[in-house]
N, C-alpha and C positions, 0 to 999 in steps of 0.2 A: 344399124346394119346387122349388128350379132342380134337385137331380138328377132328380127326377120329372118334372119338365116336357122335360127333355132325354130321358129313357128313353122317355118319351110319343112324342115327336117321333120317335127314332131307331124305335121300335117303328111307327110311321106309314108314315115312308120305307120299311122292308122289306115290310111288308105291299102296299105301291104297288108293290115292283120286281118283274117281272116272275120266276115260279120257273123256273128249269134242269129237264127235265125229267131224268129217272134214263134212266143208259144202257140203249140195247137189246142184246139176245144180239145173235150173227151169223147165229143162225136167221130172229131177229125182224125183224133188215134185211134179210136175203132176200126174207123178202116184199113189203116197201115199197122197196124200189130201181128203179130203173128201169133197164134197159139202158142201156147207156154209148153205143152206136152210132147210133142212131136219131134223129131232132130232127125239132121242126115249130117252124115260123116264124108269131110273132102280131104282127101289123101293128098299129099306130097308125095317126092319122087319117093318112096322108100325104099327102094332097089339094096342098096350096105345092111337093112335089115335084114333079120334069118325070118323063116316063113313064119317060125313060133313066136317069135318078135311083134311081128305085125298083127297074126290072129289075137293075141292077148290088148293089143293094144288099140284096135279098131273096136275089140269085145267094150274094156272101157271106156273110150270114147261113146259110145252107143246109149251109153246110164249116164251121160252126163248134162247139165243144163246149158241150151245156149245164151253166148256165143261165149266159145272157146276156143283154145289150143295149144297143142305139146309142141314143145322145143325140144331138142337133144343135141350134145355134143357128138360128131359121128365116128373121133376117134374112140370117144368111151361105151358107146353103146346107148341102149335105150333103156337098160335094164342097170343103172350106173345115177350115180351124186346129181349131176347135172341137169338131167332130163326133168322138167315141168310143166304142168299144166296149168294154165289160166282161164277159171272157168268163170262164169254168168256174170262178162263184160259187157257194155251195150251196144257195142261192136265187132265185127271180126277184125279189125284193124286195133282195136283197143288190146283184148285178147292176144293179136300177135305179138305184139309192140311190149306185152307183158312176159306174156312166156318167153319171148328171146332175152328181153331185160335179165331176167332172174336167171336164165339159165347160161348165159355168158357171167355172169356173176358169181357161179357156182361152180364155173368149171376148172381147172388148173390147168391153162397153157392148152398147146394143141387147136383146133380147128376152130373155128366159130360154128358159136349154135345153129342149126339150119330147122325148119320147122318140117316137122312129120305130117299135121293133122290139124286139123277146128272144127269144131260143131258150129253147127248151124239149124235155123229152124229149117223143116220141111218147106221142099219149093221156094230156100231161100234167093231174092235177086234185093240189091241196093235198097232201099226207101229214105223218106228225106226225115223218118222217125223212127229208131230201132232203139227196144229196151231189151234187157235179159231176160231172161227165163222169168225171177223172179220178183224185175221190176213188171213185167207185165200180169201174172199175177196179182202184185199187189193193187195193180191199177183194177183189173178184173175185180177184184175181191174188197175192196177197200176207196177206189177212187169213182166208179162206173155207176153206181148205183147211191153212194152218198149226192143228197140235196144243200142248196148252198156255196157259198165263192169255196173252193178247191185247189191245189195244182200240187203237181208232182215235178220234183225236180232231180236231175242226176248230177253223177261226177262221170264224166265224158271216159277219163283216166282211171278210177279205181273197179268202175262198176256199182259203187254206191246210188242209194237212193234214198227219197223220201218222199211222204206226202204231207202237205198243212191243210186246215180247213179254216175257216173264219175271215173276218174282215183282213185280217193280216196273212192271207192263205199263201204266198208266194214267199212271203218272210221264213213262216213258219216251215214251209217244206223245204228251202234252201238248209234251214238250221237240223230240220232231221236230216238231210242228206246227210251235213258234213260232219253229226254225231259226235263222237269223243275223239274219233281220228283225227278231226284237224281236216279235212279235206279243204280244199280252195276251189276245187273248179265245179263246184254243183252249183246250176244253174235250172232254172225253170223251164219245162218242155213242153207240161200240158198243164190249160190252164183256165176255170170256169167262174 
């Protein structure tokens, strides 16, 4: 009766977690990619900002990779310990999820962090495959035109990547993802 009610259980938990989806070709992320060079900047309320606040700060979001974005504490200002950005995530959700992290961690008591800002690529909407700036990029430049088994695999969380090539190509780009850091969640996205 308890292994059953355990196998219950454990069979509950997986059906709840969230599935990985199956890697795409490198045909199939050609079409969902976005250029690496282009970004558009989506504002929050910024209203508690001063106008020179915001022009400064829109000006740097503008030069940056996406996907990103600033957090701030709005008792201390924008211009203050607190406030960061989290740039070239492979999501806008990764990115937010980082800038507030770091910036409620940085700040001393008072409000919680509220986010200002994120880049994004140009004409961005959802896809069921988004890299950064410089994971795409490196697929452009390094994955797209190399012959032979391939894949590129990220960390959903840091914005890490990597590429493998060879018979072991899925092994080997997991282990560049997760580098010296340690990463755990690099998984394979694209894959030939």
């Amino acid at each position: 009766m308890i292994l059953r009610s355990t196998t219950l259980s454990v069979l509950a938990v997986l059906a709840a977690a969230p599935a990985f989806a199956d890697p795409v070709t490198g045909a199939e992320a050609q079409v969902q990619l976005y250029p690496a060079d282009a970004v558009e900047v989506a504002s929050y309320d910024l209203s508690a900002l001063a106008e020179q606040e915001r022009a400064t700060l829109l000006m740097v979001a503008r030069t940056q990779r996406y996907y990103a974005a600033v957090a701030y504490a709005p008792d201390a200002g924008i211009i203050a310990e607190p406030t960061v950005m989290a740039a070239n995530y492979h999501s806008p959700q990764a990115a937010r999820d980082a800038a507030l992290a770091t910036c409620n961690e940085r700040r001393n008591g008072g409000t919680a962090c509220t986010l200002a800002l994120e880049v994004r690529p140009s004409g961005w909407s959802e896809r069921a495959l988004m890299l950064s700036a410089d994971a795409t990029t490196g697929f452009q430049d390094g994955y797209a035109g190399a012959s032979g088994p391939r894949a590129l695999a990220i960390s959903p969380s840091s914005g890490v990547w990597g590429i493998g090539t060879g018979a072991e190509a899925a092994t080997a780009a997991v282990r560049a993802c997760q580098g010296d850091a340690g990463v755990s969640d690099c998984s394979v996205v694209i894959a030939d």
